[in-house]
ZADREN-165368 format. One record per residue (C-alpha): residue number from 0; residue in one letter; x, y, z. Coordinates in Angstrom, 3 decimals, decimal comma. Layout:
BEGIN
R   resi   resn         c1         c2         c3
R    NUM      A          X          Y          Z
...
This chain:
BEGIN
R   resi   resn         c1         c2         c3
R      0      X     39,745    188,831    143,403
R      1      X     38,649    186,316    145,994
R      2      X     37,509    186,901    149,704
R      3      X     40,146    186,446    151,649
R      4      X     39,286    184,010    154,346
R      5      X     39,179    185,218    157,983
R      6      X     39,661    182,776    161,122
R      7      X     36,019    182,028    161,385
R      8      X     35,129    181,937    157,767
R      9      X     38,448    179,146    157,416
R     10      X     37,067    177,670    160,408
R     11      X     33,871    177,069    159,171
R     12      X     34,839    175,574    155,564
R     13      X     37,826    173,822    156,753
R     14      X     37,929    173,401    160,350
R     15      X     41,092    170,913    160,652
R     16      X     43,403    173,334    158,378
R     17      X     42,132    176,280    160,515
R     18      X     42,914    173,939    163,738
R     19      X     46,316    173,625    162,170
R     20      X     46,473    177,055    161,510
R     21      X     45,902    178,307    165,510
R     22      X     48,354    175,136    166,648
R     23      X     50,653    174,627    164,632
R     24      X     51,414    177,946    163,125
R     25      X     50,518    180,423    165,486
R     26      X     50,750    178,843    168,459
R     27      X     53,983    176,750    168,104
R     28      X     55,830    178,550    165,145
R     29      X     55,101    182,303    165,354
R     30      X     56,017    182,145    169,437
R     31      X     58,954    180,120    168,917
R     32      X     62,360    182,448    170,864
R     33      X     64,870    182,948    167,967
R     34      X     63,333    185,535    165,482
R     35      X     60,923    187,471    167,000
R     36      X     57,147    188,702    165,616
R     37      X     58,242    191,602    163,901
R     38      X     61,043    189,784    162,077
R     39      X     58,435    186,362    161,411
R     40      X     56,148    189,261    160,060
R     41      X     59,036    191,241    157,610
R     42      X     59,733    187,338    156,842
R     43      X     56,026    186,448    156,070
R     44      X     55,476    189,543    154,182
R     45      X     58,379    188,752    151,870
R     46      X     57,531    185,315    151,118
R     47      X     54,149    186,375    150,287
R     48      X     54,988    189,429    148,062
R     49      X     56,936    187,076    145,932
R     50      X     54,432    184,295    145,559
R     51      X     52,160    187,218    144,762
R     52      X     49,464    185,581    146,838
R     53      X     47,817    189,338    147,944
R     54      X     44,514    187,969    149,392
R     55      X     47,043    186,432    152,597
R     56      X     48,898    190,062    152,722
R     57      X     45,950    191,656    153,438
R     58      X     45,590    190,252    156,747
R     59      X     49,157    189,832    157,195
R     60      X     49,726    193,395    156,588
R     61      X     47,390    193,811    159,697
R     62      X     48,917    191,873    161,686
R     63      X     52,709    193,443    160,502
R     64      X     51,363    196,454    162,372
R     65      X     50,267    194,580    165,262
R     66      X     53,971    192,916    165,717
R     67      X     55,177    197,041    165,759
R     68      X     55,773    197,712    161,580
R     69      X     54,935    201,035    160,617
R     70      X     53,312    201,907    157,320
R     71      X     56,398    203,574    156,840
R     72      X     58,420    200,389    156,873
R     73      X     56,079    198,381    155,015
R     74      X     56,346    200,569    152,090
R     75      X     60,495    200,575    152,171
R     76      X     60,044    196,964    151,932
R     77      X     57,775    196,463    149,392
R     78      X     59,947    199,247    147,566
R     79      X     62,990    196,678    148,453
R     80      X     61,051    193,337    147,682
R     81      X     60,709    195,126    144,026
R     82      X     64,114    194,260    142,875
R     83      X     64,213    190,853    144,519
R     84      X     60,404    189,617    143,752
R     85      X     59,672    192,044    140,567
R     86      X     58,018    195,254    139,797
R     87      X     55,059    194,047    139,731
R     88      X     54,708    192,084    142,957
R     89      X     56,123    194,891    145,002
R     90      X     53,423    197,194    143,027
R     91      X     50,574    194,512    144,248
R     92      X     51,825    194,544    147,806
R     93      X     51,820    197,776    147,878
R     94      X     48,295    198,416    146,371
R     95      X     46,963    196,058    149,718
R     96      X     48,340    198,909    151,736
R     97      X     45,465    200,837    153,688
R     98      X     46,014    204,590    152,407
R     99      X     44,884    205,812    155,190
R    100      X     47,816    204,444    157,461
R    101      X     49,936    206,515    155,768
């Protein structure tokens, strides 16, 4: 599997999509009032469970934790994302999950 690419590492490849990135998405999107960071985070994590795209979870899973998600809660909704997103894409999420969290 790919490196997964952190802020400075997209920054220095691509520096307008990592511009977008901090403006657009985490600036304007993530703080907008209606659903707050834990729910944008459950949200995120779905969307990227079933688009099986585990290099993103990996930081997103970070940052889940950081918006107040227990490891705990991320593994009930992997365990739930298994009969909406498949088996197998649950079983990926859940193999990004830091054992020692739990």
């Amino acid at each position: 599997m790919a490196q997964s690419l952190d802020r400075e590492s997209l920054s220095r490849m691509a520096p307008k999509l990592a511009e977008l990135t901090h403006t657009v998405l985490f600036e304007d999107i993530w703080k907008r009032p209606i659903l707050s960071p834990r729910e944008r985070s459950l949200l995120t994590l779905a969307a990227l469970t079933a688009l099986g795209r585990d290099q993103q979870l990996i930081w997103h899973i970070a940052f889940a934790a950081n918006n107040g998600i227990t490891h705990d809660e991320l593994v009930e909704a992997f365990t739930h994302l298994a009969f909406y997103t498949g088996w197998p894409a649950a079983v990926s999420a859940l193999s990004c999950l830091d054992e020692e969290q739990s």
